[in-house]
C-alpha positions as CSV (number, residue, x, y, z in Angstrom):
1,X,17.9,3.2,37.2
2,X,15.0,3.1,34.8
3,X,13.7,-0.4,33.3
4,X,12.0,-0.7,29.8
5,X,9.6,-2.9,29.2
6,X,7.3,-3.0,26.2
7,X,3.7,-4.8,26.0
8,X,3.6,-7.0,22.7
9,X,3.4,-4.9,19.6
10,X,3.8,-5.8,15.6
11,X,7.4,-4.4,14.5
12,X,8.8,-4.1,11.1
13,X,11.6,-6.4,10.7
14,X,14.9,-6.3,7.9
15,X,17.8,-7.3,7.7
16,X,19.5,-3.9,8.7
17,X,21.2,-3.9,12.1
18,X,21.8,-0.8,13.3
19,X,24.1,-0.6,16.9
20,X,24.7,1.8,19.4
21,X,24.7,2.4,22.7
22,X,20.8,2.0,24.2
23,X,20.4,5.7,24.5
24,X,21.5,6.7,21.0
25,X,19.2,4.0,19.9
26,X,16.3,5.1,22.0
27,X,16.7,9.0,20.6
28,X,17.1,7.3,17.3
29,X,13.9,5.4,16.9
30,X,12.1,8.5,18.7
31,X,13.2,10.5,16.0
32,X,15.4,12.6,17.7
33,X,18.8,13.8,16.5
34,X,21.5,11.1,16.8
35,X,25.2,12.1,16.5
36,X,26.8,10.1,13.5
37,X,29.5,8.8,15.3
38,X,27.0,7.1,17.6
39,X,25.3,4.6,15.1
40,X,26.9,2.3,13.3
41,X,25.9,-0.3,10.7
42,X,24.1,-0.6,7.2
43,X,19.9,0.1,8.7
44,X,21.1,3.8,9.6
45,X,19.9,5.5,6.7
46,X,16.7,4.0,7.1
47,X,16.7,4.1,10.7
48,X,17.5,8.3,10.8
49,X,15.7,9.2,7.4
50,X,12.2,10.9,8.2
51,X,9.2,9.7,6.9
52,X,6.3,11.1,5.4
């Protein structure tokens, strides 16, 4: 078993919930490929598009 824990950090906050299960979120935010069928909610197209 593995425990995350994160140091304080400034995070961009909206109103777009995006759920999952933690590890497609994880792979998600790391910007690694995420099945579609593993996300769900309206802050997925924000969460999975690339930036430049």
């Amino acid at each position: 078993m593995i425990e995350l824990s994160a140091r304080p950090a400034v995070w961009e906050a909206t109103t777009a919930e995006v759920r999952g299960t933690a590890l497609a979120l994880l792979l998600a935010v790391s910007g690694r490929r995420v099945a579609p069928e593993e996300l769900d909610g309206p802050g997925i197209t924000a969460l999975v598009t690339p930036r430049r």
